[in-house]
C-alpha positions in Angstrom: 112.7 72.5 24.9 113.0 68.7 25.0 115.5 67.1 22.9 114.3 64.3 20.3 115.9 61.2 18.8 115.9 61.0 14.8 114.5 57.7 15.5 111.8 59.7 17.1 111.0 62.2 13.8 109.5 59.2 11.1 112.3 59.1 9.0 112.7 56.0 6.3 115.0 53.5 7.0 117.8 54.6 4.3 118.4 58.1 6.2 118.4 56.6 9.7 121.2 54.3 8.8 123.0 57.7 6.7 122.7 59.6 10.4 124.1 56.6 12.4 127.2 56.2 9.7 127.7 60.4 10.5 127.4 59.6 14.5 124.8 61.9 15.4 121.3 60.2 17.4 119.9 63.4 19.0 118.3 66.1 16.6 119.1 69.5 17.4 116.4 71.6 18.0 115.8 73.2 14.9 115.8 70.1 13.1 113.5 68.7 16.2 110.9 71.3 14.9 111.3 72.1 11.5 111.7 68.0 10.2 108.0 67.0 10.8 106.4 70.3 9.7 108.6 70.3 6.6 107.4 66.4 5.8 103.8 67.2 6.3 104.4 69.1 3.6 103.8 72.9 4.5 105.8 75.8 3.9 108.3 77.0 6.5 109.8 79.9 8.1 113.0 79.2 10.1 115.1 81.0 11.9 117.8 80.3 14.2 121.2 81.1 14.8 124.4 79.8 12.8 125.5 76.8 13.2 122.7 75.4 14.8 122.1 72.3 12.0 119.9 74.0 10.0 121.3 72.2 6.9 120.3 68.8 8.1 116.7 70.6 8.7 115.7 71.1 5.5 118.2 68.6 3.4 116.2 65.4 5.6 112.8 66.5 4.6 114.2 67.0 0.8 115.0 63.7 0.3 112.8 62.1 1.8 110.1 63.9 -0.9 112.4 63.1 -3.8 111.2 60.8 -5.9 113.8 58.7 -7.3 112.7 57.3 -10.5 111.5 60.9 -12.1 115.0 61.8 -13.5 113.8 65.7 -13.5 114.3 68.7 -10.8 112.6 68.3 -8.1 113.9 70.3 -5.4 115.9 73.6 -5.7 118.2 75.2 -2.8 119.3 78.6 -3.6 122.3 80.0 -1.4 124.1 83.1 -1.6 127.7 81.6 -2.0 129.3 78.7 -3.7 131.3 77.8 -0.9 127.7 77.4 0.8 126.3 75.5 -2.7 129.2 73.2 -2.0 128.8 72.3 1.9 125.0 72.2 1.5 125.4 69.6 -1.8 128.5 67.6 0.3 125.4 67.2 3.0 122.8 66.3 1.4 125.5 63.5 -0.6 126.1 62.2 2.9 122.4 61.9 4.2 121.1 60.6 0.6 123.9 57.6 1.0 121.7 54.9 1.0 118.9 56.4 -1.4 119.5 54.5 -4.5 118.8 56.8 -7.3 118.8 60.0 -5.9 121.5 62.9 -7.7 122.4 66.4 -6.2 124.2 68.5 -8.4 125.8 71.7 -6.8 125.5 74.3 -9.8 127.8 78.0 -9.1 129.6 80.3 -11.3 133.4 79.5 -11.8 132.4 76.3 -12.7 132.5 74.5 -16.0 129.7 74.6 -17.8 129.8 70.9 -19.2 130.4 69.1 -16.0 127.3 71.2 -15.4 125.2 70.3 -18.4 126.1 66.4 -18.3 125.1 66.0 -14.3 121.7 67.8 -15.2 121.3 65.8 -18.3 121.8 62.8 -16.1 118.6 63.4 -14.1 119.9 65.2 -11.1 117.0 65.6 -8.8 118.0 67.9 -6.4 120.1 71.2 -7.7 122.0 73.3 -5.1 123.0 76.7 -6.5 123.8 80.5 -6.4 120.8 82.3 -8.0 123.2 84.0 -10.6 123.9 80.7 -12.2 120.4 79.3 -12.1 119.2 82.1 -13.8 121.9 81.6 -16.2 121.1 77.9 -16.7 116.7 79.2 -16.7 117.8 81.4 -19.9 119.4 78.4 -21.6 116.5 76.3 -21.0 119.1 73.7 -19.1 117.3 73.7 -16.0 113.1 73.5 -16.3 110.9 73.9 -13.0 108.1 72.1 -14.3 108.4 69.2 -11.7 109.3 71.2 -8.7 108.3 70.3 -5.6 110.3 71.9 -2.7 111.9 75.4 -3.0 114.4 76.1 -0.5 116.4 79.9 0.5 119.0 79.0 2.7 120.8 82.7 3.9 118.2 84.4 2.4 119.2 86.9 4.7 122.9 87.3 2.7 121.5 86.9 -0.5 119.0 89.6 -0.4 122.4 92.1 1.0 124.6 90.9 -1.9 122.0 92.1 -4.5 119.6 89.0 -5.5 116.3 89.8 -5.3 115.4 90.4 -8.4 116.2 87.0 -9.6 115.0 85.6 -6.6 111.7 86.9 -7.3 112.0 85.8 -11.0 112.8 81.8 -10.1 110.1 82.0 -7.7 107.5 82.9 -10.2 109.0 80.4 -12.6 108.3 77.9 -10.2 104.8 76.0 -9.8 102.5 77.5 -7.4 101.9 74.4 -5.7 105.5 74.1 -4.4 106.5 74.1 -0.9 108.3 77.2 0.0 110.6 77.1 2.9 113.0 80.2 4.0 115.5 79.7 6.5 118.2 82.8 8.1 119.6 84.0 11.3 117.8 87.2 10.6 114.6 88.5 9.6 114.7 91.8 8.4 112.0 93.5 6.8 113.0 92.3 2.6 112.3 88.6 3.9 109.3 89.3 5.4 108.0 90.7 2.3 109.4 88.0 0.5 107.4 85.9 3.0 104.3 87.0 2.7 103.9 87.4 -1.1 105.4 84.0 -2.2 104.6 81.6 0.7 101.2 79.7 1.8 100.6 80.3 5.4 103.7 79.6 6.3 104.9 78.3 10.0 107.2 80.0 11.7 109.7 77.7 13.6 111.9 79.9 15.9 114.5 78.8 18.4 114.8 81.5 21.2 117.8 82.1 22.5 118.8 84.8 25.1 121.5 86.1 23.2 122.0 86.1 19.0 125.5 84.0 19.3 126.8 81.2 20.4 127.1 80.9 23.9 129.9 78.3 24.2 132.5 80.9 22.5 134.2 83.5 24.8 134.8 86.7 23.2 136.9 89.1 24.1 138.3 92.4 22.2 141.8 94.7 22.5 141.6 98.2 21.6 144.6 98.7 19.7 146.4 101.1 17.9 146.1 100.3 13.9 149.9 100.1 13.3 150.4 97.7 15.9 148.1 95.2 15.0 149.7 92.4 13.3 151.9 92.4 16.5 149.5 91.8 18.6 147.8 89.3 16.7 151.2 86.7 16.4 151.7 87.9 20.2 148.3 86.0 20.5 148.5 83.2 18.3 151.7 82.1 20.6 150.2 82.8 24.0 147.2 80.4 23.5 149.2 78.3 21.1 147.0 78.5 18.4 147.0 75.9 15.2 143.9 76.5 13.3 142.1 79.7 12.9 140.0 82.0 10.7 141.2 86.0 10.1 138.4 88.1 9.2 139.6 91.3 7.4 137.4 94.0 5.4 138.9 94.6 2.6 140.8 92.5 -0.1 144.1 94.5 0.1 144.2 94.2 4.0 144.0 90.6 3.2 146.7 90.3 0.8 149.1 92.2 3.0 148.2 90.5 6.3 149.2 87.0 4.5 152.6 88.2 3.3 152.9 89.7 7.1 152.0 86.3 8.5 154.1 84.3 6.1 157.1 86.5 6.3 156.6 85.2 10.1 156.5 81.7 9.4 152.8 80.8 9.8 151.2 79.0 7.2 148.1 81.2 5.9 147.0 81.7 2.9 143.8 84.0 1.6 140.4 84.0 0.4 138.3 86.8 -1.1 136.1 87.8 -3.9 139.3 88.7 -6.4 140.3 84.2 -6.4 139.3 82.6 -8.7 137.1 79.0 -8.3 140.1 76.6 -8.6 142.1 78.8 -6.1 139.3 79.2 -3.7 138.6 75.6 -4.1 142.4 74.4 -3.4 142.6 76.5 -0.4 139.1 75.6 1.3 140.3 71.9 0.8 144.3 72.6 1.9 142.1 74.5 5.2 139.7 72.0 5.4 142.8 69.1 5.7 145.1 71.5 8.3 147.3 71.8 5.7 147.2 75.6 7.2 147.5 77.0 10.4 144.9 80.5 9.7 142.8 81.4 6.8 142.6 85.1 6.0 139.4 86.0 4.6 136.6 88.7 4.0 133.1 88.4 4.4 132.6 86.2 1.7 134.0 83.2 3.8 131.5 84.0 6.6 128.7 82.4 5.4 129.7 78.3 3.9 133.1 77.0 5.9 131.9 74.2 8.3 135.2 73.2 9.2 135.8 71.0 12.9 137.8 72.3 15.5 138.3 75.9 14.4 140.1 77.3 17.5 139.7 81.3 17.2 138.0 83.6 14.8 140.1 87.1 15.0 137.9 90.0 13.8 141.0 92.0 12.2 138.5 94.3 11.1 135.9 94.8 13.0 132.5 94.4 10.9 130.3 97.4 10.1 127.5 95.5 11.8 126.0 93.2 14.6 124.7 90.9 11.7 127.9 90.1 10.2 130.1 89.9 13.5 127.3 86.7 14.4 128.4 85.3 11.5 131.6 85.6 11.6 132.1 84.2 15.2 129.8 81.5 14.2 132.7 79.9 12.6 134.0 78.6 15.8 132.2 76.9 18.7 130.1 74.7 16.2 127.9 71.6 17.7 128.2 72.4 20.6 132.1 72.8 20.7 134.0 75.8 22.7 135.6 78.3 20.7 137.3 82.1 21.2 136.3 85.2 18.9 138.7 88.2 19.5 138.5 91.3 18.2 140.5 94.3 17.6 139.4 97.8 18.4 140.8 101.1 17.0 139.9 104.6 18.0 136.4 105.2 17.4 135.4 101.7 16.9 134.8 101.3 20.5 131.2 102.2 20.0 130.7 99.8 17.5 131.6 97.4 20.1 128.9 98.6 22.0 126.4 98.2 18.7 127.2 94.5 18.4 126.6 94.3 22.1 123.1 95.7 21.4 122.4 93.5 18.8 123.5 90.5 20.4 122.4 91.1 23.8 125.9 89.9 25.3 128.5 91.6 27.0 132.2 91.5 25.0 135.2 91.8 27.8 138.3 94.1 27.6 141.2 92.3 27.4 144.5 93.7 28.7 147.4 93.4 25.8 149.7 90.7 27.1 153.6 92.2 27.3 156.7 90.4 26.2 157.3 88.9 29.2 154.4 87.3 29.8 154.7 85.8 26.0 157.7 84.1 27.2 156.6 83.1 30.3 153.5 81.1 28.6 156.0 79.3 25.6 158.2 78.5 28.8 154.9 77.2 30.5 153.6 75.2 27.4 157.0 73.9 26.5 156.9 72.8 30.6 153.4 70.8 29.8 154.7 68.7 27.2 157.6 67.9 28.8 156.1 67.1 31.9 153.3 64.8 29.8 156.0 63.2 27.6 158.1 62.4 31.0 154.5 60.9 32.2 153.3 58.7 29.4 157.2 57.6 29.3 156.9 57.0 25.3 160.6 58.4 24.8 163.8 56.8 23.9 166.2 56.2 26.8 169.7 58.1 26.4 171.4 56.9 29.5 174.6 55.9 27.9 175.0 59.6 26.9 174.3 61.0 29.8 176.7 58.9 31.6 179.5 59.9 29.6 178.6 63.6 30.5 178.1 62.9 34.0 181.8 61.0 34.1 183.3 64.4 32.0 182.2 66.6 35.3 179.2 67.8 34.3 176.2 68.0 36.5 172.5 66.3 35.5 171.4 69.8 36.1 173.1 71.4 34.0 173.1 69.2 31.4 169.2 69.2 31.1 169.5 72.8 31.4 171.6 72.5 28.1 168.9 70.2 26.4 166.3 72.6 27.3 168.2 75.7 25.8 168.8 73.5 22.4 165.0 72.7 22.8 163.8 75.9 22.9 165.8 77.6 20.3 169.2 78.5 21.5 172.5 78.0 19.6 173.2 74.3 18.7 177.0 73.8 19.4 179.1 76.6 20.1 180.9 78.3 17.7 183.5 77.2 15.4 187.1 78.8 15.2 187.3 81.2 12.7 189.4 79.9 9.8 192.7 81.2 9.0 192.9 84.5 7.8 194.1 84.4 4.2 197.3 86.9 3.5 196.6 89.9 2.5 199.1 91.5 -0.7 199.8 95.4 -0.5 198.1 97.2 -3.8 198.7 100.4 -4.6 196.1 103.4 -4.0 193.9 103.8 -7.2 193.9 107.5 -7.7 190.6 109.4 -8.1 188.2 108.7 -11.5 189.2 112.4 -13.0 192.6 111.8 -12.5 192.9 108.4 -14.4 190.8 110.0 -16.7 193.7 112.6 -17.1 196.1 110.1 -17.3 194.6 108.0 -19.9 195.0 110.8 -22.5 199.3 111.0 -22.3 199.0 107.1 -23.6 197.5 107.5 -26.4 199.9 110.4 -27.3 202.1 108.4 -30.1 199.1 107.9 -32.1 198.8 110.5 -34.4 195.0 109.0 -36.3 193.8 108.6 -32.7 194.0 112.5 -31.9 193.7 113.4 -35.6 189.6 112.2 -35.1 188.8 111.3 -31.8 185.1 109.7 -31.6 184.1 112.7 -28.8 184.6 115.5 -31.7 180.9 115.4 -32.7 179.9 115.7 -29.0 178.4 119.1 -27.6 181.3 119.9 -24.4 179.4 120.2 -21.3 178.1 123.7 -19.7 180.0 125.4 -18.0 179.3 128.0 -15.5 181.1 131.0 -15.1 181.6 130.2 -11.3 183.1 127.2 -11.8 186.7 127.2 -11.1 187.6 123.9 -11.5 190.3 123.9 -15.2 188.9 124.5 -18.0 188.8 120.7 -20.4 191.8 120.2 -22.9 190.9 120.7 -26.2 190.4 117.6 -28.3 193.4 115.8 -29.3 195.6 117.4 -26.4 197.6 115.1 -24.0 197.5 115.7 -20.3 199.7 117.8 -19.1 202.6 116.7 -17.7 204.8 117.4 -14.4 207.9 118.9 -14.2 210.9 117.3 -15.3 213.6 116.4 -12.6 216.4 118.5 -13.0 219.3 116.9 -15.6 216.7 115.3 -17.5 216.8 115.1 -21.1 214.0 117.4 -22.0 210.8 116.1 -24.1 209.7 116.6 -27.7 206.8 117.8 -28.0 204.3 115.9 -30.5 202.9 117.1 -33.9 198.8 117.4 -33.0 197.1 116.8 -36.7 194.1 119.4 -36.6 189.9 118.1 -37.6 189.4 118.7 -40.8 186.6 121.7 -40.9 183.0 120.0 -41.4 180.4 121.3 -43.7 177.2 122.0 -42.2 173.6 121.5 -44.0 170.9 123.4 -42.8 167.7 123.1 -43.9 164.4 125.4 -43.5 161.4 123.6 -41.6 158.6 123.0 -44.2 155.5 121.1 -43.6 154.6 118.2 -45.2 153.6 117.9 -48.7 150.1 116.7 -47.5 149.8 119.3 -45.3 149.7 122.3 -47.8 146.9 121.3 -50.1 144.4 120.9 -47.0 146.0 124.4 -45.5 145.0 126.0 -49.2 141.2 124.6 -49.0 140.5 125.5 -45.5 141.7 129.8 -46.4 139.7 128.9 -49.6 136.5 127.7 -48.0 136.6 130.7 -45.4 137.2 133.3 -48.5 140.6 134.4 -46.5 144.1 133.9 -48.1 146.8 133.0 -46.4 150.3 135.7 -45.5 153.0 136.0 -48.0 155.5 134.3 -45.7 153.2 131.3 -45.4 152.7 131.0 -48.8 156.3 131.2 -49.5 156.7 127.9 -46.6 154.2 126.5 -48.1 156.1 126.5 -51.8 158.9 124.3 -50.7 162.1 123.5 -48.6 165.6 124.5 -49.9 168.9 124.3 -49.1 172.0 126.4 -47.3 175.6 125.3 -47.7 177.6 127.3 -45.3 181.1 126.7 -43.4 180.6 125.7 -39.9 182.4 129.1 -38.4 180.6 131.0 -40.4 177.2 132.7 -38.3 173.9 130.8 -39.1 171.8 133.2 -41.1 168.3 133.6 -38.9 165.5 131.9 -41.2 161.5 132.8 -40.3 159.7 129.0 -40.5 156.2 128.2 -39.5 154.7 125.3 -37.8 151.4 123.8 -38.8 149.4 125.1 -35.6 150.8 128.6 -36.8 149.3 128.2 -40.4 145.6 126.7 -39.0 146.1 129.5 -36.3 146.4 132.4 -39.3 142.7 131.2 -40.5 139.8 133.4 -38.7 138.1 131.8 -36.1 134.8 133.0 -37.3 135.0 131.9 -41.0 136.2 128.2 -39.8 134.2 125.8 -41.1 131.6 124.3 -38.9 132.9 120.7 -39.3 135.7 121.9 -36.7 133.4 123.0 -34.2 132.2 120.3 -31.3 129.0 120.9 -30.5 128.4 120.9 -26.8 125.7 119.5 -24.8 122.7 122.0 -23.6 123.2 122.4 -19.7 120.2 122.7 -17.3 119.7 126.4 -18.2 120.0 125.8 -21.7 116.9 122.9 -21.6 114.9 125.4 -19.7 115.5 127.9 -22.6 114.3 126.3 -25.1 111.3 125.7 -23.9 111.4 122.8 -21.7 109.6 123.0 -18.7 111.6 122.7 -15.3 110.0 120.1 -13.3 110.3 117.6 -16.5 114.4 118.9 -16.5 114.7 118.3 -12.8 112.7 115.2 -12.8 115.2 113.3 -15.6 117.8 114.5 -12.9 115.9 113.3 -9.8 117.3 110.6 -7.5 115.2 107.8 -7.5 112.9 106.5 -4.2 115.0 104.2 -3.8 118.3 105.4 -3.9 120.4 107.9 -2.4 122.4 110.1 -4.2 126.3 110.1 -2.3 129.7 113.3 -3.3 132.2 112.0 -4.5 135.7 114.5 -4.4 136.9 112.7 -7.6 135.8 114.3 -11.5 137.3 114.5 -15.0 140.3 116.3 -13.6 141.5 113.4 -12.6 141.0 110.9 -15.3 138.0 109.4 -13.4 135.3 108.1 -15.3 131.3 106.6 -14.3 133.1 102.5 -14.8 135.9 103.4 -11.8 133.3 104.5 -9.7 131.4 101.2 -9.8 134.2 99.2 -9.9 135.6 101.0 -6.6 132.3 100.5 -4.7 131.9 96.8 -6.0 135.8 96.3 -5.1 135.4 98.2 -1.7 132.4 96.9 -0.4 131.8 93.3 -2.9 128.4 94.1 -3.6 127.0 93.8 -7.3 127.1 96.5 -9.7 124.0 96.6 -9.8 123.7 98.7 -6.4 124.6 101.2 -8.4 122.7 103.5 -10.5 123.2 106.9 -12.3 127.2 108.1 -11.8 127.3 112.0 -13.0 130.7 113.2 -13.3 132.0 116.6 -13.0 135.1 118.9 -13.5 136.2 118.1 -9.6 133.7 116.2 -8.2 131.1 113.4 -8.6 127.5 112.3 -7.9 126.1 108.7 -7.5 122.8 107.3 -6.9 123.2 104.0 -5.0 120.8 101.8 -3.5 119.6 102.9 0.0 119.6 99.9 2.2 123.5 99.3 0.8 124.5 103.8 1.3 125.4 103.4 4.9 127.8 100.5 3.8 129.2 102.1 0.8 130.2 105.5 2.8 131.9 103.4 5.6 133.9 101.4 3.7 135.1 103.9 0.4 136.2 106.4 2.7 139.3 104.3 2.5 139.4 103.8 -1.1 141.4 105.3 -4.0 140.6 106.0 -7.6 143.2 106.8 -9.7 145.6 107.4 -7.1 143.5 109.7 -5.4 142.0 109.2 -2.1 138.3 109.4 -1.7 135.6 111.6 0.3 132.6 110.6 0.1 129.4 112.0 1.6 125.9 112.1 1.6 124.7 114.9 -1.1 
């Protein structure tokens, strides 16, 4: 296919001078074939592979139609992310430089709402958004398509997966039927081709062919690797090929979260980006990336599609995707116009034949690689570190030392060794050698603390001399500790005891012994375990209601409590008391009054008794058409209710909740009708999952 200038392609003037300010003169194919058919003003199918400049394709051709002086929307671009709404509307802001009048307004959710309502209210011609939030903004009568001209699905591919058909198919028959309609995706599976052909106007199809579905200019390679090990191999990597700038794809949002702290704990500067940020965050971190402000950008799926970002090195599949579709683009992130790049991936267990899948799709061979050892690490850093020394000593843009080296040199040392020394500091070695160790400070003879039960012992002879200490010591109202039979450690002294003491040397004046002042004896207040006054009325009414009276025993608990004053050695006298569940519990089941009784609801057998027919039962239990019903292991035995279910899968897999359809919930297990074309990606990816601390097995039912 020949290439073509943009001079060549009939563009005005003002865009001309907008490509020459960006540096570019030669169109890229798609925009070679796409830019004239999309100005003639037919509708378009395109379809080529990511990051080829299919942007530009259709973002030329939309201002060039826009009129400048209707202050209205004229053109609509609907894309599936808003990091994708944002690089589409920073485009078109570039190529519409030198069109006086024109406004593009990138409209997402996360946004405010009033920057939103004041750029539309200023006339913005051409709106780039998520379909969410143009729907949003079609309900509030904010946005009108009465004067559209050019509709545009960029990823249609990706929005149709993440759940937006339905309002796809509702702001396409808002729109005029006279529109243009152009499609553009690296795939075309068989939704967009329905899409196709019921919403566009003999459309042309513009197709760059390519022997294989990625990028050739990016080598890929993959290391089958235990899981555990990893994160090792992935900073054993980075430091072989001295990486600076790189994208980390993982699959889920946890894995992403605990690679970053792994990196960081390391010393690389990553940070993360997932479906759980919110707008600012995502925001600050694509522009912190975007400005090399970080070294590697750990991210699910959702940063596959929308980061054009120069000179991304490497693009390490962590995880390796579930399919061919998503590993293209996913490696597309590096080796954009026309730039080399390096996609590795790592491989555990079985996922060795999903390498061979993405092979398949892409119709490219993927190479082993062999898992580089320690040695060889620090034979390349040596290697490197040689390079720029040898390229500093070339260019000669370095300070001259002589003056040091010349006092080293007349102090006996050698010049070898002493750039053998600079080297060592270079590289990471100590950087002076070590100080002498300070004088040890004297160290002052203490006597032995004895063991905690014997200074508990002792404590008790010092307080012997004060008689209102032991006459109430603040332990008396404490219960002593049990003690087993077994035990034959002494027995505790009673309260208000000293310690005993040890012998006296012999000719010693032998001790008096101390006058112990006895507790006085306590009076203890018992008192009988009556329920509360309310309680007894309602007790009454329910034995009235059901025609039963109530025991003798109960009636007599029920009368009121009262009071025993007894000595505290004298033996507690046994008293009968009764608890409220006792005194509902004395009532007969079968006289309770049907308020009590929770009716249940009719099971499948009960329906079919009374007199429903069986089909109509089984059909209001019937999985749709379009669904498949998946087991779940989880049920009400474990706390798990139909909102954890969706919020798992949505978590798990980020699709909508809308994927989702009936969730039936059992003792110990669970059914749940999810949307076909999204089941195979649902079982993959929550067989890793957990709800409510327990771990999840799900199958097809």
């Amino acid at each position: 296919m020949s290439t073509k200038l943009f001079s060549e392609l009939g563009l005005s003037p003002e865009i001309l001078k907008a490509i020459e300010k960006l540096g570019f003169e030669k169109a890229a194919p798609i925009q070679a074939e796409a830019i004239p058919v999309l100005l003639s003003g037919r509708d378009v199918v395109g379809q080529s592979q990511t990051g080829s400049g299919k942007t530009a394709a259709f973002a030329i051709p939309a201002i060039e139609k826009t009129d400048a002086t209707l202050k209205a929307v004229q053109v609509l671009i609907l894309c599936p992310t808003r990091e994708l709404a944002v690089q589409v509307a920073e485009e078109i802001h570039k190529l519409a430089l030198f069109k006086r009048g024109i406004i593009s307004l990138p409209i997402y959710g996360g946004q405010s709402y009033e920057r939103q309502f004041w750029g539309l209210k200023q006339g913005a011609q051409i709106v780039i958004g998520t379909p969410g939030r143009v729907m949003d903004h079609m309900r509030r009568g904010t946005i009108r398509l009465d004067t559209l001209k050019m509709m545009i699905l960029d990823e249609a591919d990706v929005m149709l997966n993440m759940g937006f058909r339905e309002d796809i198919e509702t702001i396409l028959k808002d729109a005029p039927k006279e529109r243009q309609t152009i499609f553009f995706s690296a795939t075309m599976p068989r939704p967009i081709r329905d899409l196709i052909e019921k919403y566009s106007r003999d459309p042309q199809n513009v197709k760059i062919e390519q022997k294989a579905m990625t990028v050739p200019t990016v080598e890929q390679v993959y290391y089958e690797v235990d899981r555990r090990f990893k994160v090792d191999l992935l900073t054993r990597l980075i430091d072989i090929y001295d990486l600076k700038l790189g994208i980390i794809f993982c699959n889920t949002k946890r894995m992403v979260d605990e690679l970053v702290d792994h990196l960081e704990a390391q010393g690389y500067m990553a940070d993360r980006l997932h479906g759980d940020m919110t707008q600012m965050q995502r925001d600050r971190v694509m522009n912190k990336f975007r400005k090399s402000g970080l070294e590697f950008l750990v991210a699910t799926d959702i940063a596959a599609r929308g980061i054009d970002v120069d000179d991304i090195q490497v693009v390490f599949n962590y995880d390796l995707p579930y399919d061919g579709e998503d590993y293209v683009h996913r490696i597309g992130r590096t080796g954009r116009a026309g730039r080399t790049g390096r996609a590795i991936s790592f491989v555990a267990g079985r996922e060795l034949f999903q390498i061979r899948n993405i092979e398949r799709y892409t119709n490219m061979r993927i190479q082993r690689a062999k898992i580089p050892t320690v040695d060889e690490v620090h034979e390349v850093r040596a290697s490197l570190f040689l390079e720029k020394l040898r390229t500093t000593l070339t260019v000669g843009e370095y300070k001259k030392q002589d003056h040091l080296i010349e006092r080293l040199l007349e102090e006996g040392f050698n010049s070898t060794d002493i750039a053998s020394a600079l080297i060592h500091h270079l590289q990471g070695g100590d950087a002076a050698p070590a100080k002498p160790a300070p004088p040890e400070e004297p160290v002052f003879d203490r006597p032995e603390r004895p063991p905690y039960r014997e200074r508990r012992d002792d404590r008790g002879g010092r307080y012997e001399d004060r008689p209102a200490y032991n006459a109430r010591s603040r332990d008396d109202d404490r219960r002593p500790p049990y003690r087993d039979s077994r035990d034959e450690r002494p027995a505790p002294r009673p309260y208000g005891t000293a310690a005993p003491r040890p012998a006296s040397a012999p000719g010693a004046s032998p001790r008096v012994p101390k006058t112990i002042i006895p507790p006085p004896k306590r009076i203890v207040k018992t008192f009988h375990t009556t329920p509360a006054p309310a309680v007894a009325p309602a007790v009454k009414a329910v034995a009235g209601r059901a025609g039963s009276s109530l025991p003798a025993a109960v009636e007599k608990s029920l009368s009121g409590a009262h009071e025993v004053t007894r000595p505290a050695s004298e033996t507690k006298p046994e008293v009968k008391t009764f608890s409220d569940s006792e005194i509902l519990a004395s009532v007969k089941p079968e006289t309770q009054a049907p308020e009590f009784i929770k009716p249940k609801p009719a099971p499948f057998y009960a329906k079919v008794a009374a007199g429903e027919s069986k089909k109509r039962v089984k059909a209001e239990r019937a999985t749709p058409a379009d669904q498949t019903r998946l087991h779940l292991n989880v049920g009400e035995e474990m706390g798990v209710v139909p909102i954890d279910v969706v919020n798992s899968i949505a978590g798990e897999t980020g699709l909508p909740g809308k994927v989702v359809g009936k969730v039936d919930i059992r003792e110990r297990h669970s059914f749940v009708d999810v949307a076909t074309e999204h089941a195979n990606a649902i079982l993959a990816k929550l067989n890793r999952a957990e709800i409510k601390g327990h771990k999840v097995k799900i199958k097809a039912a």
